[in-house]
MARTORMI-733408 format. One record per residue: x, y, z of N, C-alpha, C, CB in turn. Coordinates in steps of 0.1 Angstrom, whole numbers, padded with zeros to 4 digits, always signed. Glycine has a CB too. Layout:
<recs>
XYZXYZXYZXYZ
...
</recs>
This chain:
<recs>
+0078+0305-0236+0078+0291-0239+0085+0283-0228+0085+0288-0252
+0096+0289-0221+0108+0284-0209+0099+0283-0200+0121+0294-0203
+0090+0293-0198+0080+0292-0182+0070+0283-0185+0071+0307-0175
+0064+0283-0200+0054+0268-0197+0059+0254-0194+0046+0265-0210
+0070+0253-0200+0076+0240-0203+0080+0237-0182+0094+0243-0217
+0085+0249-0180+0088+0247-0164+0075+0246-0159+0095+0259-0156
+0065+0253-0158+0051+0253-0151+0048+0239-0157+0039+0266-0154
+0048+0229-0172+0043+0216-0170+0054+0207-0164+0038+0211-0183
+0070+0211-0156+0074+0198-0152+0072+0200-0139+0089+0193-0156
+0065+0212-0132+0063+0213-0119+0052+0207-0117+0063+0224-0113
+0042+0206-0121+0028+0207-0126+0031+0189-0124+0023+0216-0142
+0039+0182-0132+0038+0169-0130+0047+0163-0119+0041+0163-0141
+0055+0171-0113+0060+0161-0104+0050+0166-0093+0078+0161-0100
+0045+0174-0092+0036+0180-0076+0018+0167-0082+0031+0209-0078
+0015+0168-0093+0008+0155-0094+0008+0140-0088+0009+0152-0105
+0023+0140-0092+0028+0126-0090+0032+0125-0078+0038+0122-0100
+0033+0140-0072+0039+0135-0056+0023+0137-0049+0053+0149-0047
+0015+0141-0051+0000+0140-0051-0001+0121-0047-0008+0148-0069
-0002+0116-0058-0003+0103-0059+0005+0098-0050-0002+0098-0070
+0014+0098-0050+0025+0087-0040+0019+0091-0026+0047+0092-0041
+0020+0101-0022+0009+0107-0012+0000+0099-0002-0003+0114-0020
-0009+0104-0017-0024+0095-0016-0023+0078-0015-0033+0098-0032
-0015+0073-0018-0008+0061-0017-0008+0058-0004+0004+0062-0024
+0004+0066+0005+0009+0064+0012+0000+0069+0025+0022+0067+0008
-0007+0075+0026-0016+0076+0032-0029+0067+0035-0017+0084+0029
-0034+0058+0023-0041+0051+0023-0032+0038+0031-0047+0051+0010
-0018+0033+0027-0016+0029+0035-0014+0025+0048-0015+0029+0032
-0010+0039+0054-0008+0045+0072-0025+0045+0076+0001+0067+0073
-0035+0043+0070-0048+0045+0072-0054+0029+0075-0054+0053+0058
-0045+0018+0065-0046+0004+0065-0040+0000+0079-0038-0003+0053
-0028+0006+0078-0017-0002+0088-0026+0005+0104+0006+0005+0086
-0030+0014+0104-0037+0022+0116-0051+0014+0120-0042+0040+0109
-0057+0007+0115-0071+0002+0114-0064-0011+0114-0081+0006+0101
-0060-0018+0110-0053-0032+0110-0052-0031+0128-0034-0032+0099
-0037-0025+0134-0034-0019+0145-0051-0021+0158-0030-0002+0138
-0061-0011+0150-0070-0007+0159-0079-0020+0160-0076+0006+0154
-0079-0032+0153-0086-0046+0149-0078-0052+0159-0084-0054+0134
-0063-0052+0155-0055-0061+0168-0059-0057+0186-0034-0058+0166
-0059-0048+0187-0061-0041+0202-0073-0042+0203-0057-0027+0206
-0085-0044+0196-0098-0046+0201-0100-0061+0204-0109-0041+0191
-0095-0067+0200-0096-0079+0199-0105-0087+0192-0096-0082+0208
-0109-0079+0179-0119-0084+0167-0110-0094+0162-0124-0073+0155
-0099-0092+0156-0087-0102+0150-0090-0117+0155-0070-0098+0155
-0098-0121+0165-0098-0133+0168-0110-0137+0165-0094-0135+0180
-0122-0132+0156-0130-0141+0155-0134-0141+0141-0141-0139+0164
-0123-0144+0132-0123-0151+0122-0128-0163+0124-0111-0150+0117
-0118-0172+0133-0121-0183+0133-0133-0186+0136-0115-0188+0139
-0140-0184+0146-0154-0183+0148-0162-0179+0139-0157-0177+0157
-0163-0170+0131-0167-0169+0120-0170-0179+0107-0161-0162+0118
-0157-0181+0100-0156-0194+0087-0164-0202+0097-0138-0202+0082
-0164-0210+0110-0169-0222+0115-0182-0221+0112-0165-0226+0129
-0191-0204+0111-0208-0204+0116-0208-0200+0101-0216-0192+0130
-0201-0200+0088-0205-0196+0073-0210-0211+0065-0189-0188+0063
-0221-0210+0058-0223-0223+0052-0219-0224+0039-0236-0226+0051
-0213-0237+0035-0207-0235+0019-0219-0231+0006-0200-0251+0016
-0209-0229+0000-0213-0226-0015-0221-0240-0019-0197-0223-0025
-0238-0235-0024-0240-0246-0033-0231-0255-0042-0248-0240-0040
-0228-0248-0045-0219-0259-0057-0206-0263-0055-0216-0252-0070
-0208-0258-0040-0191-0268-0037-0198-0279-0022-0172-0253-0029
-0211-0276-0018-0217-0285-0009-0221-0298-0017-0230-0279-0001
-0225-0293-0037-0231-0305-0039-0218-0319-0044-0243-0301-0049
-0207-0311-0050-0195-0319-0046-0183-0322-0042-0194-0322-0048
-0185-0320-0025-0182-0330-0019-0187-0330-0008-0171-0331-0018
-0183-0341-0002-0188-0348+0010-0187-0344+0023-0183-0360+0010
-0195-0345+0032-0202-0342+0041-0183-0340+0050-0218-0355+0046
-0182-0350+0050-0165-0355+0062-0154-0347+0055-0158-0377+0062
-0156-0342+0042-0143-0335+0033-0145-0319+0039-0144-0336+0012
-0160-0317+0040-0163-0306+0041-0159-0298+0054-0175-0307+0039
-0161-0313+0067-0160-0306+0079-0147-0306+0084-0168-0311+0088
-0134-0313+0071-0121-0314+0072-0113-0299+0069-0117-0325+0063
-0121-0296+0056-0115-0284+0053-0123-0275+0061-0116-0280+0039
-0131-0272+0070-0138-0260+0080-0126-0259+0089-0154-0263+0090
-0124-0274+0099-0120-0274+0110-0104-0271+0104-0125-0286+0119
-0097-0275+0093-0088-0272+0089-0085-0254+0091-0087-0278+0077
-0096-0250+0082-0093-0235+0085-0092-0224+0094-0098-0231+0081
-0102-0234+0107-0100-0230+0116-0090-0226+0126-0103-0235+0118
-0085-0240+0129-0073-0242+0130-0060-0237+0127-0074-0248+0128
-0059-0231+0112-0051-0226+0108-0053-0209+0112-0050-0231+0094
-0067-0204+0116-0065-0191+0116-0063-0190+0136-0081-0183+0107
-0069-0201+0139-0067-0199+0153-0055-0208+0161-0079-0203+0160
-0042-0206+0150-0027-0204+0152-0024-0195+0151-0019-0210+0146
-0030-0185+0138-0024-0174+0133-0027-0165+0144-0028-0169+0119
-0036-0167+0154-0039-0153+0167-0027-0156+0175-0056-0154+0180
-0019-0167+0177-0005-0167+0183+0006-0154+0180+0001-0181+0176
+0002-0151+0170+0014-0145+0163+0006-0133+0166+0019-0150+0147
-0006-0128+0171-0015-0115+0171-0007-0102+0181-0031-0121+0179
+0005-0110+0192+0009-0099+0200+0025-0091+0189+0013-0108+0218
+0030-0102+0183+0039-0100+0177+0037-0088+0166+0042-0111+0174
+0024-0092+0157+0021-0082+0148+0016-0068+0152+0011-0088+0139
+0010-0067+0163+0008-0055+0170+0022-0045+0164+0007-0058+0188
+0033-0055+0171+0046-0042+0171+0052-0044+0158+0060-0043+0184
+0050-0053+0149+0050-0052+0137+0045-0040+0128+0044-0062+0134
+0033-0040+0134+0026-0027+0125+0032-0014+0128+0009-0024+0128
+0035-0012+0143+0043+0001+0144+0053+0003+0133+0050+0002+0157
+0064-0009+0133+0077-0008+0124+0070-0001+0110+0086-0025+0120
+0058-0014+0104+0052-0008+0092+0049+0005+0085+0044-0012+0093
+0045+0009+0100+0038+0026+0099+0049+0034+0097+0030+0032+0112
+0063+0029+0105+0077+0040+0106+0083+0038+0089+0094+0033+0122
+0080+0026+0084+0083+0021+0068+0077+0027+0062+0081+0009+0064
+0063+0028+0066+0059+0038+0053+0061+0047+0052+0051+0040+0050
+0060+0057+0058+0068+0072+0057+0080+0070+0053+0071+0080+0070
+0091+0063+0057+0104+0063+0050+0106+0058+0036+0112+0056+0056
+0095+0049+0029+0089+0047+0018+0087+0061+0010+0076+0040+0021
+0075+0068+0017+0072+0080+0013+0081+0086+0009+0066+0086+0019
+0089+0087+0018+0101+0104+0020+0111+0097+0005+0117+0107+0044
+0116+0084+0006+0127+0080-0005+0119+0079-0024+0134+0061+0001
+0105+0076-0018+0097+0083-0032+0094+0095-0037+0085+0079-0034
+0094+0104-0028+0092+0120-0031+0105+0122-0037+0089+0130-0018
+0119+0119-0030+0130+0121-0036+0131+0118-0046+0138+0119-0032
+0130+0103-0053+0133+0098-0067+0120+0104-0075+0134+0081-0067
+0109+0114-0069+0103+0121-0084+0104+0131-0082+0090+0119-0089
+0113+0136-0071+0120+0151-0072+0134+0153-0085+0127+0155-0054
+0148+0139-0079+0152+0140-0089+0151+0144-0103+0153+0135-0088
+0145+0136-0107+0134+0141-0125+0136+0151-0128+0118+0143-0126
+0125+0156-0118+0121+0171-0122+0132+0182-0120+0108+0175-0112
+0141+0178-0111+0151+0188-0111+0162+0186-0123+0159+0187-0097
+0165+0175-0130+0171+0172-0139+0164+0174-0155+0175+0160-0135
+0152+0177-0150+0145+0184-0162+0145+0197-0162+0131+0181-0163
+0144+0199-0152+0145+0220-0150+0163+0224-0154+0142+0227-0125
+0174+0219-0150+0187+0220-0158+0186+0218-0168+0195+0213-0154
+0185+0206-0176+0183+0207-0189+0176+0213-0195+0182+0200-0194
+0165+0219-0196+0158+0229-0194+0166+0242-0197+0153+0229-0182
+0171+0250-0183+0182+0259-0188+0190+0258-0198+0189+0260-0180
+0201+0245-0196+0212+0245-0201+0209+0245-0217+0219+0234-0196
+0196+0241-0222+0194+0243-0237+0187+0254-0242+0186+0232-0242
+0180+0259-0228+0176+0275-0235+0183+0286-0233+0163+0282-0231
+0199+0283-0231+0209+0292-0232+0218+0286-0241+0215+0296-0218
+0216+0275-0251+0224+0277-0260+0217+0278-0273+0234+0269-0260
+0204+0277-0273+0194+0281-0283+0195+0296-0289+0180+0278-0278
+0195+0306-0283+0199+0319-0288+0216+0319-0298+0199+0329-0273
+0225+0311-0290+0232+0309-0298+0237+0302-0310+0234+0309-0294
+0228+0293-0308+0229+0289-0324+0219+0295-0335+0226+0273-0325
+0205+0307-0326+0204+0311-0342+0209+0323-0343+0191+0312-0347
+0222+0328-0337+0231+0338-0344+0239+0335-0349+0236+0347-0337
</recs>
């Protein structure tokens, strides 16, 4: 009964460190491709982009022609400031990438805790269970 109860709290923290994992990998996979967008220099043609997309029927039919080409050129504008900031985020993402692993490593610990504090209690009650039924 002691070894199932141990094989299901191993069984869940190696799940759950499974997931945080998988997590944290998908993120190093984001921040890596994010990274590989900035250095190609795709990151800059957002703006060019929204400018050549045509609106939504139902937001061409209201409003007006001058509102329309306020909010384009607005968005523009707002994304072709944000490429200002394109050399900065480069070494941004590095830090990101060194964060997430240290993310990782301080979440493996807090669902190691647990499980080690389940495996003691664990012991400590199946050595006084014999004693109370003598």
């Amino acid at each position: 009964m002691i070894a199932l109860v141990t094989l299901f709290i191993w069984a869940a923290f190696a799940l759950w460190a499974l997931v945080w994992t998988a997590f944290a990998v998908a993120g190093s996979a984001l921040i890596h491709w994010g990274a590989g967008l900035l250095a190609s220099g795709e990151a800059a043609q957002p703006g060019r982009t929204v400018a050549s997309l045509p609106l939504p029927p139902w937001l061409a039919r209201r409003v007006d022609v001058e509102t329309r080409h306020a909010m384009r050129d607005g968005i523009v504008r707002a994304l072709e400031s944000a490429q200002q900031a394109l050399p900065r985020l480069g070494s941004l993402l590095q830090w990101l990438l060194a964060l997430t692993w240290l993310l990782w490593a301080v979440g493996i610990g807090l669902i190691l805790l647990p499980a080690f504090g389940a495996q003691l209690l664990l012991r400590r009650f199946s050595r006084r269970a014999p004693l109370a039924a003598a």
